[in-house]
Structure formats: structure tokens, C-alpha cells
C-alpha positions as CSV (number, residue, x, y, z in Angstrom):
1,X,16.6,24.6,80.9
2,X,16.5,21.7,79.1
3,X,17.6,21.9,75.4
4,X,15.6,18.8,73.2
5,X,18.1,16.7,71.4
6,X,17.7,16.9,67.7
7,X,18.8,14.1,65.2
8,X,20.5,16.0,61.6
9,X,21.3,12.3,60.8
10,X,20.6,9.0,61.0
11,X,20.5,5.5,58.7
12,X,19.4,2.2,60.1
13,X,16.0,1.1,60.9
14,X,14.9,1.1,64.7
15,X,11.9,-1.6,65.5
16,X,9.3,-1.2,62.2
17,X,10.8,2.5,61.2
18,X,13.3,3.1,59.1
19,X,15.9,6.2,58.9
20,X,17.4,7.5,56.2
21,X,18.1,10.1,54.0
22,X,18.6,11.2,50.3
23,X,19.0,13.9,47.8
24,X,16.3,16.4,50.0
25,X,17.7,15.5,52.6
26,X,16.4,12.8,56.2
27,X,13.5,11.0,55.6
28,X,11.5,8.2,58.1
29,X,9.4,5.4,56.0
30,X,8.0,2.1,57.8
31,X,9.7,-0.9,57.0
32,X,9.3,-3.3,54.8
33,X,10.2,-7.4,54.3
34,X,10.9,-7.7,50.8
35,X,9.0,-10.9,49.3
36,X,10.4,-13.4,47.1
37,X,7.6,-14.8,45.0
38,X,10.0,-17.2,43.7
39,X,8.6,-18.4,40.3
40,X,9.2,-21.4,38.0
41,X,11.4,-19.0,36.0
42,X,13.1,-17.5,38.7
43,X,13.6,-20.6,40.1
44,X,15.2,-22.1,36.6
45,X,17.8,-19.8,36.3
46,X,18.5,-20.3,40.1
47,X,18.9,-24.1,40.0
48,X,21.1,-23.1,36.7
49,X,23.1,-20.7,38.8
50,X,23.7,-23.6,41.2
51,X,24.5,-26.6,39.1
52,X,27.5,-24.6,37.4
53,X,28.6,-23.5,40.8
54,X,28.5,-26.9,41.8
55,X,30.1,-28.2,38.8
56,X,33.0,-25.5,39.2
57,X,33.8,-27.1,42.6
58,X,33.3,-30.8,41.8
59,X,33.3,-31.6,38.1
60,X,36.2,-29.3,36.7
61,X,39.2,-30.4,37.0
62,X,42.2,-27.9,38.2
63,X,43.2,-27.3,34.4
64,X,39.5,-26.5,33.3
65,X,39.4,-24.6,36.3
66,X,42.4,-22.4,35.0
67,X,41.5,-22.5,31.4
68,X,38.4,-20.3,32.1
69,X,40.9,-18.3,34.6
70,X,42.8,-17.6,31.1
71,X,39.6,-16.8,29.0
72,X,38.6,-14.1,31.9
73,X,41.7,-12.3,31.6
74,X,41.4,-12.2,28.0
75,X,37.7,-11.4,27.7
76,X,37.2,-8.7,30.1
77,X,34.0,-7.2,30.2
78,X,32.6,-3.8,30.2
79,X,31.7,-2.4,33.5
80,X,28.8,0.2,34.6
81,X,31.6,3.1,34.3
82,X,32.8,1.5,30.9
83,X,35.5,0.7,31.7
84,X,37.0,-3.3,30.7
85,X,37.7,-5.6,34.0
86,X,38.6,-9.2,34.7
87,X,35.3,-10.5,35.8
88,X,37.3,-14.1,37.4
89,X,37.3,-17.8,35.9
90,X,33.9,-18.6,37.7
91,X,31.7,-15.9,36.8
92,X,32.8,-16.5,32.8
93,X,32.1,-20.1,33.4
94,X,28.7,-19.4,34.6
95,X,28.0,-16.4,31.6
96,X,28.6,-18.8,29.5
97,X,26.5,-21.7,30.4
98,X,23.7,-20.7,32.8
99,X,22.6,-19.7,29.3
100,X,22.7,-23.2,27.8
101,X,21.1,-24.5,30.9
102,X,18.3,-22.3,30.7
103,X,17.4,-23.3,26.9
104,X,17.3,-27.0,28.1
105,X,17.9,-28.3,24.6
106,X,19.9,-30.9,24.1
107,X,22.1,-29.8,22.0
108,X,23.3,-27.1,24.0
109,X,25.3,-29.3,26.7
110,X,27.1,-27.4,29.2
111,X,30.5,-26.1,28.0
112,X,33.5,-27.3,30.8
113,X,36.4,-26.6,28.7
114,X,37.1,-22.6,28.1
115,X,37.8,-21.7,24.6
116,X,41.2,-20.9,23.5
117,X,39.9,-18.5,21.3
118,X,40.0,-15.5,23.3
119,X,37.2,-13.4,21.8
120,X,33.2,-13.2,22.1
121,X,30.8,-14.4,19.7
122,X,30.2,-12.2,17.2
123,X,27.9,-12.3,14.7
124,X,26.1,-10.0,12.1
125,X,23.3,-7.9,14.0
126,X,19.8,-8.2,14.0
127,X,18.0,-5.0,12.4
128,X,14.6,-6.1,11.9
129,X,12.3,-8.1,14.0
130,X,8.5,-7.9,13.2
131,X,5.7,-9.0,16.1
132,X,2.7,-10.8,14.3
133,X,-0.3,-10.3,16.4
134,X,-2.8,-12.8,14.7
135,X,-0.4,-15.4,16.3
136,X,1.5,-14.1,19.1
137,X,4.9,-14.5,17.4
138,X,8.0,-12.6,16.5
139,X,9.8,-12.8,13.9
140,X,14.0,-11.7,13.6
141,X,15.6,-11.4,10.7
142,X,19.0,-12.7,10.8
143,X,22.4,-13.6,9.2
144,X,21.5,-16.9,7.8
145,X,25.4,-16.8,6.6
146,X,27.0,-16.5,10.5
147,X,29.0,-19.1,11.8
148,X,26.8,-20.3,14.0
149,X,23.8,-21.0,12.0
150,X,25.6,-24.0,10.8
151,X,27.6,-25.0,14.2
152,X,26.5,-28.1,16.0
153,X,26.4,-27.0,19.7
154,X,25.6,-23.1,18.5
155,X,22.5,-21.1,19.1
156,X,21.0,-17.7,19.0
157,X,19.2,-17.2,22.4
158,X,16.1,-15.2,23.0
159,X,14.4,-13.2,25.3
160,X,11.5,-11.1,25.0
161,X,9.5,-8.7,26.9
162,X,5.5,-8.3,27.6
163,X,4.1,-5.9,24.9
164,X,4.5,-2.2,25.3
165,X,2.9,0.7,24.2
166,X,4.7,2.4,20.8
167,X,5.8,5.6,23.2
168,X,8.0,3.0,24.7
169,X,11.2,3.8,22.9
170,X,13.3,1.7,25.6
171,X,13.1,-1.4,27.9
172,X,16.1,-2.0,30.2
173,X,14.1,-5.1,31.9
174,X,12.9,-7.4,33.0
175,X,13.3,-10.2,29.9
176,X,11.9,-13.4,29.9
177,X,13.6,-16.5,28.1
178,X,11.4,-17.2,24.9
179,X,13.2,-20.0,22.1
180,X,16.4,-20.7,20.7
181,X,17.2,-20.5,16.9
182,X,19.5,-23.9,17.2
183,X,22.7,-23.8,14.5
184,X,22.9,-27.0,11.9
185,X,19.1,-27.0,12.2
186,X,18.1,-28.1,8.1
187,X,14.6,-26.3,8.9
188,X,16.7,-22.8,10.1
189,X,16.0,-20.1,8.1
190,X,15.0,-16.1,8.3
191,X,12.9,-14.7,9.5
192,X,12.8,-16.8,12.8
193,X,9.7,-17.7,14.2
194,X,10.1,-16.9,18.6
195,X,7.1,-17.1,20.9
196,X,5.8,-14.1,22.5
197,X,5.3,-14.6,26.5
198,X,2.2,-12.5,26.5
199,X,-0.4,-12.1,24.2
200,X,-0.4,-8.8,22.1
201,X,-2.5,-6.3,19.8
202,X,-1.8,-3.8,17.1
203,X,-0.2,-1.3,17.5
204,X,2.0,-2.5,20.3
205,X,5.5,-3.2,20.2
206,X,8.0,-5.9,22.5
207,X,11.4,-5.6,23.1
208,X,14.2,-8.3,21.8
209,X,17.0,-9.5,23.7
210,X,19.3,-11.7,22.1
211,X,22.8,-13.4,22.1
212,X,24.8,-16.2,20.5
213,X,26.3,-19.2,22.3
214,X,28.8,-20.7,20.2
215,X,29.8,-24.8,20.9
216,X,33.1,-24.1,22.4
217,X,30.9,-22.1,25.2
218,X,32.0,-18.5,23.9
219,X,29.1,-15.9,24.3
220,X,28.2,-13.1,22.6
221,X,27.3,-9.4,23.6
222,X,23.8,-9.1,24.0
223,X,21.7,-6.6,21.5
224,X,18.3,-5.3,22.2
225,X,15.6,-4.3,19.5
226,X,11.8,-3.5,19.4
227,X,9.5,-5.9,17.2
228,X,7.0,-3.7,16.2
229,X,3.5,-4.6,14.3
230,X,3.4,-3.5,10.8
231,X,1.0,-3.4,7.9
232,X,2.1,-5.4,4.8
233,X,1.1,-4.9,1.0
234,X,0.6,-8.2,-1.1
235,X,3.9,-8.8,-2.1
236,X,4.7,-7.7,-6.2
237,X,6.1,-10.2,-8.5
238,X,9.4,-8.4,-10.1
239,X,10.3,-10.9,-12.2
240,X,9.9,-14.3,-13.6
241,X,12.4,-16.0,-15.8
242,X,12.6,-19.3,-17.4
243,X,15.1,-22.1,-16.7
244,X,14.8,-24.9,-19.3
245,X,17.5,-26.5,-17.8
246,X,16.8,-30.0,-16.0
247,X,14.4,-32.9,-16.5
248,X,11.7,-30.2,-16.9
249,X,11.6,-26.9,-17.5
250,X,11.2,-24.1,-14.5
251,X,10.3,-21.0,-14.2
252,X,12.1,-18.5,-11.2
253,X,9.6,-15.6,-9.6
254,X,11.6,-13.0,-7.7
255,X,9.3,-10.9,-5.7
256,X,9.9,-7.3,-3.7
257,X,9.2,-9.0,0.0
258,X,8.6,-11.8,1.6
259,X,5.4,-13.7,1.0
260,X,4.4,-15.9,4.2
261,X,5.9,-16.4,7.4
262,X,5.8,-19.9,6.7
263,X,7.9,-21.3,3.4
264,X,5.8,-22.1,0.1
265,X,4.7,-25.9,-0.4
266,X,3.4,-27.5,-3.3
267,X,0.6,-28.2,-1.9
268,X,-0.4,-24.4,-0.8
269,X,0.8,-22.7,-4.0
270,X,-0.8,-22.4,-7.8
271,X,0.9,-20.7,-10.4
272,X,0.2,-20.4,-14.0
273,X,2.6,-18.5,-16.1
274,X,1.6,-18.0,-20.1
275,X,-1.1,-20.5,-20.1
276,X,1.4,-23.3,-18.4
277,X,0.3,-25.0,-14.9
278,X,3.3,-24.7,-12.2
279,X,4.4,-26.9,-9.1
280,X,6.2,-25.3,-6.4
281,X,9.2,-27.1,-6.2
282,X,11.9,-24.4,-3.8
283,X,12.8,-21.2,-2.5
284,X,15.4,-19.5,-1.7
285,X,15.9,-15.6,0.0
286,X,18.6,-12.5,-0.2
287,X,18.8,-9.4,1.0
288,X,14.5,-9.9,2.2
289,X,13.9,-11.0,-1.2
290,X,12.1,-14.5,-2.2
291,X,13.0,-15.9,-5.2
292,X,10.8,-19.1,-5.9
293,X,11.8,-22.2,-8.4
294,X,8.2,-23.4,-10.2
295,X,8.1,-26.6,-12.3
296,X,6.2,-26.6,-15.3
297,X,3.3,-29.4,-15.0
298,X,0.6,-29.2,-17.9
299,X,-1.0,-26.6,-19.7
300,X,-3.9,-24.3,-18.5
301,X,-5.1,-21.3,-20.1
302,X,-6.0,-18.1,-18.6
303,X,-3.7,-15.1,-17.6
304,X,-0.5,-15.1,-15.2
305,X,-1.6,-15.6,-11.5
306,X,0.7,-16.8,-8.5
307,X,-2.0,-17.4,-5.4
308,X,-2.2,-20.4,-2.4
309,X,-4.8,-21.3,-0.1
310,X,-5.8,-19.1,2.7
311,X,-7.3,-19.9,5.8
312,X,-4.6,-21.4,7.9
313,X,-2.2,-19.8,10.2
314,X,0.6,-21.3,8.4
315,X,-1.0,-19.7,4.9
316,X,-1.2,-15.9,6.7
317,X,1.3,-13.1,5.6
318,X,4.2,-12.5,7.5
319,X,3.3,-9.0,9.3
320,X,-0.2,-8.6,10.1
321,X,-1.7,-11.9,9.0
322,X,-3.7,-10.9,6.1
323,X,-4.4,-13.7,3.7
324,X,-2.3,-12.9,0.2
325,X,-4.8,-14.1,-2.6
326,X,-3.3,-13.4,-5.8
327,X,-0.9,-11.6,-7.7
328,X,-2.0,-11.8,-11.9
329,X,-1.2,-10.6,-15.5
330,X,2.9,-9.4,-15.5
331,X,5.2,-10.4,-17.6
332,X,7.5,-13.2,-18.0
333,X,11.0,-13.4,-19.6
């Protein structure tokens, strides 16, 4: 009698099949070649990968070379288990500027030297980041007080995702390299202004990966945050005070949000305050607030109205886009 010979077990892949097994237990699947559709992005980050292993063997010298060996040690990072491990001199020297490389700005220069400050880049997080659909933008609001915003050689890196539906309460991946918010830039200021890859409608959200790179190459956990569309209200003027200080007198408008995604110009904005024609002349924000300095021109009678042109992109409200016309008749101190 002859007894058939049965296989409980098997991995490996025999001609096109492949045997395995899992959870339920042996399983047979055709094989497959896995393709590599190698795009311009993928292909950046490569070459990036390559040019600092490349520099690691032939442009550091022995010191450098150790220098990052100290930093790793240091600075371990957090494995899948959680727990902290010395990731090596090479693979810190490549976290810290395949980054860099990526941005291709030019003032974000590959790091060489390992910074004897033994920490990360830390910096104050980002808790609110709005998508503007009328543009295809997003916009974080950050820290304009970190370190970094004022460093030479500093930046806070983006990366953003397609749009997602607003069940999505999570994206792990992939992220796609978007813009750099460069530190020491005079035009800086929040909320930041980051393309969106994709195009996107409302009532969708994308997800936000950032991280700092600081000029002595030190890199910063990443954080991860949806930009979601919102609606905005015209923004209410809470207060307007006078400043006769100067070589004319001013007038200061706080108001209870942030009016346009782009800052105020004289040319844009109109006041008139108490039958007195008013110049924009500067701005300033805290806390999400926008306090703005008006000069006092001529006279012109008719009630209190703050309004500016419409029409433009750079003339639309921060969140959804809608032109913000006027806001008239409250008081001034």
C-alpha cells in the first residue's frame, strides 16, 4: 500500500508558486516580482541617501566621523518596542542631513560636523494647521518665538499627505516632501503658507508631518497633525485705541482672529475711524490675535468701517477663502 506523502509545512517558493503559512495556518499564492516604479521623488531621497553615504566615506575626516559616533550614543532613539538604542555614527549622520538634502535650499548645506549639544531639536508644537481649499494650501500655526525661526541654517520641514476623507482620524504614510519654513527669513511669520501635493475639496482633511533641522544639523522628533477645512466668520474688531504718539497720530485695531492669509497692505486696506481716513501702516499677532497699527491721513466722514479689496487670492480669508468685506460702526477709545 502506498501511503501519499503529505506536506504540514513548508516556506520558500518552488518555480512560480509560493509556500507559506500564517496565522490560519499553510497557504500556496503565485508569485510575484515586486516593481519598483522608481519616481522623481523616490529617486531624490535615494540619490540623498547616497551622497551622505558617500560623503561619510570620503569627505569626513576620522574626527567628524567620531563626533557623530559621540552624538549617537548620546541621542539614542526610540525603537518599535520603545525602548532607546544607539542607532551608530552613520545612520545619525544621514537622519540629520538626507533631510537638508531633500529641501534643496541653499541655506540648508549639509551638516559634517555633529553637534556637541547632545539633545534633539525641540521646539514648541504645532496645534493648529488649517487646509484652504480655494488655493490648495495649508496653513500651520507655529511658535514664531522658537529658536529656530531666527537661526541661519534652521528650518521647519514639511511633509504632507493626499487629502483624506474626515473618517480618517490617522495616516501612518506615505508623506510626501511639501516646503520648508526657512529660520532668519524677515517674510516668516504664522500661519505658514505649505503647498498641498494634490488638489483638495471641502470637507476633506490632509495629514501634517513636520520636524525641525537646526544649523548645527541636530533634528527634531517628527509630529503629525490633520489640516482640516473650516468655515470662518468675518473677523470682529474688539478694539481700537488711539496712539498720538509719533509724527502722526495712529490708531491700533485688535481683532478676535486672523483676517487674511496674506498680511494687510496699504494698498488693500481702508479704514475710517470717527470720520478720520486711515493708512495701513503694520501688524503684528499673539496668541491668533491681529492687532493692526493705522495712520491717520485726512478726514472723511461717514461711520467706522475697516474693509480691503476683494477679488484676489492674496485678498481671500484665511480658512475657506471667502472675501471679508467690511466690518462698520463700533467704538473707538
Amino acid at each position: 500500500m502506498t501511503v501519499p506523502l503529505t506536506l504540514t509545512q513548508q516556506s520558500g517558493s518552488v518555480g512560480e508558486t509560493v509556500y507559506s503559512r500564517n496565522q490560519f495556518g499553510p497557504y500556496v499564492r503565485d508569485r510575484t516580482v515586486p516593481t519598483d516604479p522608481a519616481t522623481p521623488l523616490q529617486v531624490a531621497v535615494r540619490d540623498a541617501l547616497a551622497q551622505c553615504v558617500t560623503a561619510w566615506r570620503t569627505a569626513l575626516t576620522a574626527t567628524e566621523r567620531q563626533g557623530w559616533d559621540l552624538y549617537a550614543h548620546a541621542v539614542r532613539k526610540r525603537t518599535a518596542l520603545g525602548t532607546r538604542a544607539n542607532a551608530g555614527g552613520l545612520a545619525m549622520y544621514i537622519r540629520a542631513n538626507v533631510p537638508r538634502i531633500q529641501a534643496a535650499e541653499p541655506s540648508l548645506p549639509r551638516v559634517d560636523v555633529a553637534s556637541t549639544l547632545h539633545t534633539s531639536a525641540p521646539f514648541t508644537p504645532v496645534t493648529r494647521c488649517v487646509l484652504n481649499v480655494n488655493d490648495d494650501t495649508v496653513h500651520p500655526f507655529f511658535a514664531e518665538s522658537d529658536a529656530w525661526s531666527t537661526e541661519t541654517g534652521a528650518a521647519m520641514l514639511f511633509y504632507l499627505s493626499a487629502p483624506k476623507p474626515l473618517t480618517r482620524n490617522f495616516w501612518a504614510g506615505p508623506y510626501r516632501y511639501a516646503a520648508a519654513l526657512l529660520g532668519s527669513d524677515p517674510t516668516l511669520s504664522t500661519p505658514g503658507t505649505i503647498p498641498l501635493p494634490v488638489a483638495a475639496v471641502l470637507g476633506e482633511r490632509a495629514f501634517l508631518h513636520a520636524r525641525v533641522t537646526r544649523s548645527d544639523g541636530r533634528i527634531s522628533e517628527p509630529f503629525r497633525l490633520p489640516a482640516d477645512t473650516e468655515t470662518q466668520a468675518a473677523p470682529v474688531p474688539l478694539s481700537a485705541v488711539f496712539i498720538p504718539a509719533g509724527p502722526r497720530p495712529r490708531i491700533a485695531i485688535t481683532y478676535n482672529q486672523l483676517i487674511a492669509r496674506q498680511p494687510p497692505t496699504a494698498t488693500n486696506w481702508t479704514a475710517r475711524f470717527n470720520s478720520l481716513q486711515l493708512s495701513f501702516l503694520s501688524r503684528s499677532i499673539a496668541d491668533n490675535v491681529l492687532t493692526c497699527i493705522w495712520q491717520i491721513l485726512a478726514l472723511q466722514p461717514g461711520p467706522n468701517v475697516v474693509s480691503y479689496s476683494a477679488g484676489t487670492p492674496d485678498h481671500r480669508g484665511l480658512l475657506n477663502g471667502v472675501n471679508v468685506a467690511a466690518y462698520a460702526n463700533f467704538p473707538v477709545s
